[in-house]
C-alpha positions as CSV (number, residue, x, y, z in Angstrom):
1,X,19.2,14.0,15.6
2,X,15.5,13.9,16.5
3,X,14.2,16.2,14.1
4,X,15.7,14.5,11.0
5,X,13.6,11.9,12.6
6,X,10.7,13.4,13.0
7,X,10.8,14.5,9.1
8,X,11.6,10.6,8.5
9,X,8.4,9.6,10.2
10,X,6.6,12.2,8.3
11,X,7.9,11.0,5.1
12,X,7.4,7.0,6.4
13,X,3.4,8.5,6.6
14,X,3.0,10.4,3.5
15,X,4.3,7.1,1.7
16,X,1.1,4.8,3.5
17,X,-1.3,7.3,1.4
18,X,-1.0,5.4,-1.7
19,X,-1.7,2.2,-0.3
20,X,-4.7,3.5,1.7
21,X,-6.1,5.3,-1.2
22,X,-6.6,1.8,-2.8
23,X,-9.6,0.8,0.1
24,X,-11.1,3.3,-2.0
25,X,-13.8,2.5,-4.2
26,X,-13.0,2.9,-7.8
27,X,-13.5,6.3,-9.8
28,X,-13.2,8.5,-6.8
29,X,-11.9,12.0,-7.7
30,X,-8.7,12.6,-6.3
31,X,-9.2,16.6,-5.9
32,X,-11.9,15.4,-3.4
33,X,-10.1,13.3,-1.6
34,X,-6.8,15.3,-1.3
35,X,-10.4,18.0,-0.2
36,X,-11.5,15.5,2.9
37,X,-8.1,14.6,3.7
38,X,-7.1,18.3,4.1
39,X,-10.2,19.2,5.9
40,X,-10.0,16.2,8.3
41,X,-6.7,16.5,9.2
42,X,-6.8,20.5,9.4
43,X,-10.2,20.7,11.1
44,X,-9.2,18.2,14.0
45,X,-6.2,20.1,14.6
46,X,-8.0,23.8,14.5
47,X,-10.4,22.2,17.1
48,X,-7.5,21.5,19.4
49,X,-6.1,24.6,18.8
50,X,-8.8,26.6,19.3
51,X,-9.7,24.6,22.3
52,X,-6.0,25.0,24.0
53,X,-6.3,29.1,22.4
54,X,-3.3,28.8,20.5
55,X,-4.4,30.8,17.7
56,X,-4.6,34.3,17.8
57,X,-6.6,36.1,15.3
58,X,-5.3,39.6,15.3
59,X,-2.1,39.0,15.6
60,X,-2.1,35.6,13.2
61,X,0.3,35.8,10.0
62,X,-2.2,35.3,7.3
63,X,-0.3,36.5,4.7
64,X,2.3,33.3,5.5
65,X,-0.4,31.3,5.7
66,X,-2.1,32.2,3.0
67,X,0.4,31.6,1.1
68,X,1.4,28.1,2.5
69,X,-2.4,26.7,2.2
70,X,-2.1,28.0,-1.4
71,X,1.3,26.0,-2.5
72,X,0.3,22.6,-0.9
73,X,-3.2,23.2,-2.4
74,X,-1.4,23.7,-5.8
75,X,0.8,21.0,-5.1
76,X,-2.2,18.7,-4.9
77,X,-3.9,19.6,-8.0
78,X,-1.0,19.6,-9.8
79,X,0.7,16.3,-8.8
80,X,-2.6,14.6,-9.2
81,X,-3.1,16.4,-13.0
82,X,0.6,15.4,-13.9
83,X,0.0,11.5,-13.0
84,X,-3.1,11.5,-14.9
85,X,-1.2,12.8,-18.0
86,X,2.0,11.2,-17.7
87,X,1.6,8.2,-15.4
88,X,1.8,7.8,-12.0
89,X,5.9,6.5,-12.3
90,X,6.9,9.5,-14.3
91,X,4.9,12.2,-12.5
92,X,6.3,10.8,-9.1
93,X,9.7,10.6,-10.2
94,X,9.6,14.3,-11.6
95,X,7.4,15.6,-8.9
96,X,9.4,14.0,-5.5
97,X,12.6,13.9,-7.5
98,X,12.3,18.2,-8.9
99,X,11.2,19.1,-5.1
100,X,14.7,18.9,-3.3
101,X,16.4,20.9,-5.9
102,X,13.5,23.6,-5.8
103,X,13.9,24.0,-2.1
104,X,17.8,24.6,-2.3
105,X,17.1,26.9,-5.1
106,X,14.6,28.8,-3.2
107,X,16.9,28.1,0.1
108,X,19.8,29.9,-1.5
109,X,17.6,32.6,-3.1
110,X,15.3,33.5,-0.2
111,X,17.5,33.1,3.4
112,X,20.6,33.4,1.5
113,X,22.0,29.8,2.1
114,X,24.0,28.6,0.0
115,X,23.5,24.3,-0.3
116,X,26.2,22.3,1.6
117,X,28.0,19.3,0.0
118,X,26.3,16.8,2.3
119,X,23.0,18.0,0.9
120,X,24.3,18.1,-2.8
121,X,25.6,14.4,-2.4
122,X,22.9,13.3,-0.3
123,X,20.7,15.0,-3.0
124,X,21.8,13.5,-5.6
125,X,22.2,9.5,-4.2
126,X,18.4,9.9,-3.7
127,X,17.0,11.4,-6.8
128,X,19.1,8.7,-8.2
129,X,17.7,5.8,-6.4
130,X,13.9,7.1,-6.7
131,X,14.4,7.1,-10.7
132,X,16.1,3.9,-10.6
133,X,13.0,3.0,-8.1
134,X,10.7,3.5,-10.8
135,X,12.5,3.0,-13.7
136,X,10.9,-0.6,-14.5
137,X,7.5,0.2,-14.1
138,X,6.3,-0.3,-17.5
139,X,5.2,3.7,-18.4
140,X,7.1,4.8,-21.3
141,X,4.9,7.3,-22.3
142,X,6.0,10.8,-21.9
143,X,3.7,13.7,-22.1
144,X,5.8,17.1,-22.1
145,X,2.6,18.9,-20.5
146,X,2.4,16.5,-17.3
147,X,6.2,16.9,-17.2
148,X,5.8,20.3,-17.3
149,X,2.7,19.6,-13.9
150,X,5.0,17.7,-12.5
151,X,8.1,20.1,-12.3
152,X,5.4,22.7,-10.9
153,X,4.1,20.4,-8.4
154,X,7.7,19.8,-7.1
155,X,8.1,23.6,-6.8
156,X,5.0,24.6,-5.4
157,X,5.9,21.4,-2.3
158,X,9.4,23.2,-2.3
159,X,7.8,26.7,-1.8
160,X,5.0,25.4,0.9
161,X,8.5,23.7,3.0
162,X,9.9,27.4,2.9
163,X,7.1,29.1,3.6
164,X,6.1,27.1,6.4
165,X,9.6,27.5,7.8
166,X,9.2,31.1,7.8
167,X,5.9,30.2,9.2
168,X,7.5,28.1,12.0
169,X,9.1,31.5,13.4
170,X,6.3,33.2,14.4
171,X,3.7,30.0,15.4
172,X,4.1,26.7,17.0
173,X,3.4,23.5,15.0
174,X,-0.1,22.4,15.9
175,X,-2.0,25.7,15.4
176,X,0.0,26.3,11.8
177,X,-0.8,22.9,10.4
178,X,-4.4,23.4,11.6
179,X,-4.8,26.8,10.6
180,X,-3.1,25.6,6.9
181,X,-4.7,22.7,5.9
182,X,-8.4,24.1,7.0
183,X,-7.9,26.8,4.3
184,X,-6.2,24.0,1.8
185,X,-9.5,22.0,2.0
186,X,-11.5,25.5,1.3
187,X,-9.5,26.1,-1.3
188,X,-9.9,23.0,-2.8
189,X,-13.4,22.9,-2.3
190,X,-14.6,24.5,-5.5
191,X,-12.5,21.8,-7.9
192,X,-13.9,19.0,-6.1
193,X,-18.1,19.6,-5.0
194,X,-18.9,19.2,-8.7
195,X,-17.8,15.2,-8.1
196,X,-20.3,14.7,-5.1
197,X,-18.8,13.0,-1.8
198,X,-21.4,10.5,-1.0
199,X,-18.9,8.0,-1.4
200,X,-17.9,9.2,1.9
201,X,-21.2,7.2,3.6
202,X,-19.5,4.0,3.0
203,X,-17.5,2.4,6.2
204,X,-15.0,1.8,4.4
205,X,-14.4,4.8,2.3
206,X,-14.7,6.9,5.8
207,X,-12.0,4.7,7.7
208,X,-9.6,4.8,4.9
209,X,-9.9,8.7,4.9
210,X,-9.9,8.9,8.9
211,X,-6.7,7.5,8.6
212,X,-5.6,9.7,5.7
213,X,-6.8,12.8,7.1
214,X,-5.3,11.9,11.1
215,X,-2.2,10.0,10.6
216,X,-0.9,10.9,7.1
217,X,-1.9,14.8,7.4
218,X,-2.6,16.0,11.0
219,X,0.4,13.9,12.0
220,X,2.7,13.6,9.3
221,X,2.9,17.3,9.3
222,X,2.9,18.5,12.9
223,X,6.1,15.8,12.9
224,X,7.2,17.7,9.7
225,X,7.3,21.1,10.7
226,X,8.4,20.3,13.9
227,X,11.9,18.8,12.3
228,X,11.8,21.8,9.9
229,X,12.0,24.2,13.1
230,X,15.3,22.5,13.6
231,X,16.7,21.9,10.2
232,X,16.7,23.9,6.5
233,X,14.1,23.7,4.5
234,X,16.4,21.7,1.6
235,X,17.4,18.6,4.1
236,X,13.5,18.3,4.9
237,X,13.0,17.9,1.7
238,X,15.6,15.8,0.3
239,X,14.5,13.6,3.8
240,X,10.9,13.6,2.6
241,X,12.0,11.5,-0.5
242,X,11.4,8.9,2.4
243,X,7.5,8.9,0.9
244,X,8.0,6.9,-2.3
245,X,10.7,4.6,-0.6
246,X,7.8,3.3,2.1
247,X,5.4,3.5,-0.8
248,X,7.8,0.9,-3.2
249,X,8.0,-1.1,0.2
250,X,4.3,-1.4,1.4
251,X,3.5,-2.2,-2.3
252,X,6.0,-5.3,-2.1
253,X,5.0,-6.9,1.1
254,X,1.8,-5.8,1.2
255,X,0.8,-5.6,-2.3
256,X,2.4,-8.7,-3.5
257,X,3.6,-5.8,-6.3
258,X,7.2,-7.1,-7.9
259,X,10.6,-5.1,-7.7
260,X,13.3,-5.3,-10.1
261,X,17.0,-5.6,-9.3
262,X,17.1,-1.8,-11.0
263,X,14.4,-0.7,-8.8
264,X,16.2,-2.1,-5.2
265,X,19.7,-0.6,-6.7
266,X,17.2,2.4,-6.4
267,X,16.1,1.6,-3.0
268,X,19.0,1.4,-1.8
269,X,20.6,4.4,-3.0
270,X,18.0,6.1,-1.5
271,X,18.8,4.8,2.0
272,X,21.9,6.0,1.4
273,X,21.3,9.4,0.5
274,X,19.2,9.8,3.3
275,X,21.7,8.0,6.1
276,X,24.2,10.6,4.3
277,X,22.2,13.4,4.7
278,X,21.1,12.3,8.4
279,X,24.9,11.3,9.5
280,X,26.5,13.8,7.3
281,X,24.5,16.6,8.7
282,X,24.8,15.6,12.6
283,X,28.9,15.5,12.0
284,X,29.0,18.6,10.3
285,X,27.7,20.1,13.5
């Protein structure tokens, strides 16, 4: 039970980023802060790491690696470009909704498992519930090119989750996060220097990304991968549908923002799909 928890929590995190990202000042590139959050997050964790030598260069999978900073690198710049184009409502809904299905897809194609019907109902209750979530939100506009972002963006979060299962085989949690999301922020770093970070001198800019980089990054996904050791790559991230849930529900009693009748049908659709996919999953076993 503990790791579809731990994925939960993870999700419960990712979902406070939106919400933290308004203490920003306005106009703030969001390539450089998805490039301080990565770099925060993946440099405190290399330092403990490297500190308690739990990486090893030699023998280190790079290639996994590699290929894992790349896709949540991607994912960034992608998710951010489709929002821009196509709202932030649409672009979440296609991005978070697109993801689940792309990791059974890739499930099925690369470990040769084929989706169970807990998944594909608890699947489907939860796309569901995050369209109806954001169904109301006043963006009608729909731009085939951030549609097309978005679907990329929910397959390049789909390929990081089975990569960094793969991942998970060879290394424990803390040194693959580190080792991944230090090469995200240098990847990053060329699309985001252009925009400057002195913002960053401002107290409240650098609390807002200390907690960004620690608790929604370093944290979030050493919880992440450490349910995804447990659990396939598909359920983590059907579970991880979790982030615009807390996201709806910090923006409501935090916020003051309003939710429709529509949009808590959607809410609580989603619950259901995940206490499906969380009950379903354990009795199956």
């Amino acid at each position: 039970m503990y790791p579809y928890f731990f994925v939960l929590v993870a999700a419960v995190l990712w979902g406070m980023t939106g919400t933290t990202q308004t203490l920003l000042d306005d106009g703030i590139s969001p390539v450089a802060v998805a490039t301080i959050r990565s770099a925060i997050g993946g440099g405190l964790l290399l330092v403990v790491a490297i500190a308690l030598r739990k990486i090893h260069i030699r023998t280190w999978p790079w290639q996994l690696t590699l290929l894992a900073a790349a896709s949540i690198a991607l994912f960034q710049g992608l998710f951010f470009s489709s929002i821009r184009l196509t709202g932030v409502a649409i672009g979440t809904v296609v991005t978070i909704g697109s993801a689940p299905v792309f990791s059974g897809v890739l499930e099925w194609l690369l470990w040769k498992v084929r989706p169970t019907k807990v998944w594909g109902i608890s699947t489907t209750l939860a796309i569901v519930g995050c369209v109806l979530l954001f169904v109301n939100n006043g963006e009608a506009s729909v731009h085939m090119g951030g549609i097309i972002l978005a679907l990329c963006a929910g397959m390049s979060f789909a390929f990081y989750t089975n990569v960094s299962k793969k991942l998970m085989m060879r290394e424990e949690a803390l040194p693959a996060v580190a080792m991944t999301f230090s090469l995200c922020a240098l990847l990053l770093l060329p699309f985001s220097i252009s925009d400057g970070y002195s913002w960053i001198a401002q107290s409240h800019n650098l609390w807002s990304m200390f907690f960004m980089g620690v608790m929604c990054t370093s944290v979030a996904y050493l919880l992440f991968l450490s349910g995804l050791q447990k659990i396939s790559s598909s359920s983590a991230v059907t579970l991880s549908l979790a982030e615009p849930l807390t996201a709806a529900m910090l923006g409501v009693f935090l916020v003051g923002e309003y939710l429709s009748v529509t949009s808590w049908i959607g809410v609580a659709m989603l619950l259901g799909g995940i206490l499906v996919l969380t009950l379903g999953s354990k009795n199956t076993k």
